[in-house]
N, C-alpha and C positions, 0 to 999 in steps of 0.2 A: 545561542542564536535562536531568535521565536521565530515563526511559520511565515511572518511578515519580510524577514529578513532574508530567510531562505527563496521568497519569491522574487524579490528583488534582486539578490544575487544571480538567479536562474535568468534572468532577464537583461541583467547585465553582462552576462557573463556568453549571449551570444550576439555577433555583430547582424548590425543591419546593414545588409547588400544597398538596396534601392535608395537614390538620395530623397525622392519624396516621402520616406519612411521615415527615415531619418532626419531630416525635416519634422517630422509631425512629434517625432519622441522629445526631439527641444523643444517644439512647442508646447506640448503638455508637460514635461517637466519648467519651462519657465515659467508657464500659468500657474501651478502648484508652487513655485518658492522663490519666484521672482519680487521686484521692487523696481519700479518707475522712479526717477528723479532728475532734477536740472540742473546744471550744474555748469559756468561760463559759456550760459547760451546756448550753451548742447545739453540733448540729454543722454542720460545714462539709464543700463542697469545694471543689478546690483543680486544676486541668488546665492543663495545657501543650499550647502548639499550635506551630507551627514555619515559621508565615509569618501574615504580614499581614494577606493573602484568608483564610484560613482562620478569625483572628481576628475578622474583618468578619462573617462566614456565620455562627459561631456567638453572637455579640455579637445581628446580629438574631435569629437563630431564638429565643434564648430571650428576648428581649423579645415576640414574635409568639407565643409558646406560654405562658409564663407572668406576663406582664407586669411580667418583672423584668431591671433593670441590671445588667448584670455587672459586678463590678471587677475594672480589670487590676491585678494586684500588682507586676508587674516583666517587664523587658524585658530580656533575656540574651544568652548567648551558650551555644548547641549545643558542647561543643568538640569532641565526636568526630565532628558532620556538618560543623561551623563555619561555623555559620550561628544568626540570630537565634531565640531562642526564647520567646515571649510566654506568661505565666503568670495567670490572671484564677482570681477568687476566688469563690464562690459561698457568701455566710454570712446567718446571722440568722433569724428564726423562721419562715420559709416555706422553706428548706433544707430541711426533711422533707419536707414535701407534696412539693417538687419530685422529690425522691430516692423519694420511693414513686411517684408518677406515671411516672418513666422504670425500673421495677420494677428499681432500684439496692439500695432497702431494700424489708422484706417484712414484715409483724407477725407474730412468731412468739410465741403465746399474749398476754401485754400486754405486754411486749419487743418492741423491732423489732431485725432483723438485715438480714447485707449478704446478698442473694440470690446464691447462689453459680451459677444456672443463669444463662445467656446469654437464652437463647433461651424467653420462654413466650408470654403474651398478646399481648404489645406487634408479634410478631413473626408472630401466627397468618396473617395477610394478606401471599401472597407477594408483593406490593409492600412491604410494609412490610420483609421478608425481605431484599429486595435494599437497599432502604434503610437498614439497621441494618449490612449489611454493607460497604456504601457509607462509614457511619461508620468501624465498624472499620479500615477501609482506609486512610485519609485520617489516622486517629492514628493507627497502628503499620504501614503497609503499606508496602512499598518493590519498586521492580523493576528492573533490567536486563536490558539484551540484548546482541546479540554487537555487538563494535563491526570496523571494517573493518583494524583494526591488528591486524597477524597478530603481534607478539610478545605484543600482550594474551590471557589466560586468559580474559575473560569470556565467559560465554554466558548460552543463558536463564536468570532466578531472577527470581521474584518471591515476596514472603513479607510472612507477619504474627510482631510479635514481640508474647506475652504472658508476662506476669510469673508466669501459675501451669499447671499444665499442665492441669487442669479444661476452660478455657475454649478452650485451643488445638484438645486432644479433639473435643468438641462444633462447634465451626467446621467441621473437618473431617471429620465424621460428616455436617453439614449439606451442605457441599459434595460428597461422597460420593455423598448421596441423588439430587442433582442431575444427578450424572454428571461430576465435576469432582475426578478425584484427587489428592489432597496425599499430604504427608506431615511427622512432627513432628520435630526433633528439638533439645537440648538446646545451649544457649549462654550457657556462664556461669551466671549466676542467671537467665536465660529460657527459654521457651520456643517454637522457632520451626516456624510450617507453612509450609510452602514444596512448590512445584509448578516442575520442569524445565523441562517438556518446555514446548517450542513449542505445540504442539496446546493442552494444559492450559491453559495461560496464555491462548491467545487465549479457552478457554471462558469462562474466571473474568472475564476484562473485557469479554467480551458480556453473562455475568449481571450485573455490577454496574449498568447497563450504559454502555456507553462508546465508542460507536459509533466514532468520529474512531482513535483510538487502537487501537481492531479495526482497522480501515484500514490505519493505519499499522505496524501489526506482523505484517499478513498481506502487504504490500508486503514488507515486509525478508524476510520466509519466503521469498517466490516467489524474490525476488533472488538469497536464499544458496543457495537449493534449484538457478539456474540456474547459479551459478557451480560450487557443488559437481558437475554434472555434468557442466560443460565440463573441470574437473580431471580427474572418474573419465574420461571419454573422453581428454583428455590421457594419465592413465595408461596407460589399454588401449593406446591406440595406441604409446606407446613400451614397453609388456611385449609388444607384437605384433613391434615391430623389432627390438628382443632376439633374439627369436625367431628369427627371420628369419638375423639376422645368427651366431648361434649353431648353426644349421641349415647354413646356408653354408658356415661355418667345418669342419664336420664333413665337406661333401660334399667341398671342395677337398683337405682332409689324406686323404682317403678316394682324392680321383684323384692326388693327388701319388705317395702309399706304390705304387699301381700302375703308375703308370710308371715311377717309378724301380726297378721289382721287377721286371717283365714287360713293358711297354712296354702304351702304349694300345690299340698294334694289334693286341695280342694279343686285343682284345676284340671281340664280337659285333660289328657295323656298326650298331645301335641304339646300343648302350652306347657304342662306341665318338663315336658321332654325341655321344650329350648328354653326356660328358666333358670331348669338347674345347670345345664350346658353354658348359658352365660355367665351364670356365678362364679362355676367353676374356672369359664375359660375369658377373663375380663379384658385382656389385654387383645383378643382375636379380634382379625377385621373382621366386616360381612360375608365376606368371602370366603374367610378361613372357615367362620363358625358355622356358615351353610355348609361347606364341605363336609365339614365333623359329623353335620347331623343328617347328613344323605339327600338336602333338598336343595333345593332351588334359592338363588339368593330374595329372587321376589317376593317366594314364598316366607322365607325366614324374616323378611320386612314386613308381611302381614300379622305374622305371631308377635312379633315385639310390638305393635305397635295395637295389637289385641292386651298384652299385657298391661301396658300405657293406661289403655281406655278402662283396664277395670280397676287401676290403682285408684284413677280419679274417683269413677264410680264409687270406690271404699270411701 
């Protein structure tokens, strides 16, 4: 089960008291995986859901809202997630009332049309907000996170997929307002908003809301956040021994070129002192080798870097 699915069940998995809530979660679940059609004069619709529970939740809610059975049409197969996909049918002469109730269709002069806005009445009550978006989520929403297999790509993504770009727009304008940045962009004949980052992502499943699952992906945060800085520290410390050992390197071929030129004891009694001290002692940090010879480390960086300037000099 991915991080997509664990939301979804968290969501499913607790009932909505309030009928206008509940109301708004059909409606954003029909928006996300509904189909308009007509069929002897009436119309229909026609949704697909992609498990069981899901099937169950919406089965009652529209019994509990509008005192109507739904039929399932057919029981499939997903091929591209490969997994079961449950089809139930909404027909017959209360189809309108229903479809104008969840503001699906609109009357436009004595025509009714399909409301092309997501978001009016049904939504003005920001509970009802989180619960419509609750819907949408649950039909088109999917997530992952990083997983601990370092040849895998994945990182954060979570997104919604819509068939027109209208309603993606508007999603993310709503989330926007919230403080919750997305972003859209085009897949195939869809349209998808999708949000990266860590931070984003845990906003969006606080607003839906989804407490367990904030939990659990602010744990994985902390974790990779702790491990990523035991590496950058692993880094530093080995570009520090680099260092070190590239610094060395330079001071030995600096005392070598002098005594095979002039001899060491050509040199001052200081310099002379921490020449032979580093010969002898190659593998010592700054530290250690100042220690050894009674000074100062700043000190012991002006004598190295006096032996440096007179190897040139040679």
């Amino acid at each position: 089960m991915n991080f997509g699915e664990r939301i979804k069940k968290e969501i499913l998995s607790k009932p909505i008291k309030d009928t206008h809530c509940r109301k708004a979660f059909v409606a954003g679940m029909i928006r996300g995986s509904g189909r308009l059609y007509e069929k002897d004069g009436y119309l229909g619709l026609e949704f697909s859901v992609s498990d069981e529970e899901t099937a169950m939740f919406m089965t009652t809610a529209f019994r509990s809202l509008f005192g109507y059975e739904m039929r399932e049409v057919s029981v499939g197969e997903d091929r591209l997630n490969k997994k079961d996909k449950f089809t139930f049918n909404v027909s017959g002469e209360r189809t309108e009332e229903i479809l104008k109730s969840l503001e699906i269709l609109v009357e436009d002069g004595v025509d009714l049309a399909v409301n092309l806005k997501l978001y009016g009445e049904l939504t003005k009550k920001e509970c009802c907000l989180h619960a419509f978006i609750r819907g949408l989520f649950v039909a088109v929403g999917g997530c992952t996170l990083p997983t601990d297999n370092r040849s895998s790509s994945t990182g954060y993504h979570l997104e919604m997929v819509f068939s027109h770009y209208t309603p993606a727009l508007e999603t993310s304008e709503k989330l926007a307002a919230l403080g919750i940045n997305s972003r859209i962009t085009r897949r195939r004949e869809s349209f998808v908003l999708y949000i990266k980052s860590a931070e984003g992502i845990k906003d969006f499943v606080a607003f839906l809301p989804a407490p367990v699952s904030v939990l659990k992906l602010t744990e994985l945060m902390i974790n990779r956040e702790i491990v990523n800085y035991s590496n950058r520290q692993k880094n530093c410390d080995i570009a520090n021994v680099n260092k070190q050992v590239e610094a060395s390197a330079k001071q030995l071929d600096a005392i070598e070129k002098i005594d095979k030129a002039v001899g060491l004891s050509s040199l001052k009694e200081d310099l002379r002192l921490t020449a032979v001290a580093r010969k002898e002692n190659s593998d010592m940090t700054l530290v250690e080798l100042a220690e050894h010879l009674g000074v100062t480390k700043s000190c012991l960086n002006h004598r190295l870097r006096k032996l440096i300037q007179i190897s040139k000099e040679i």
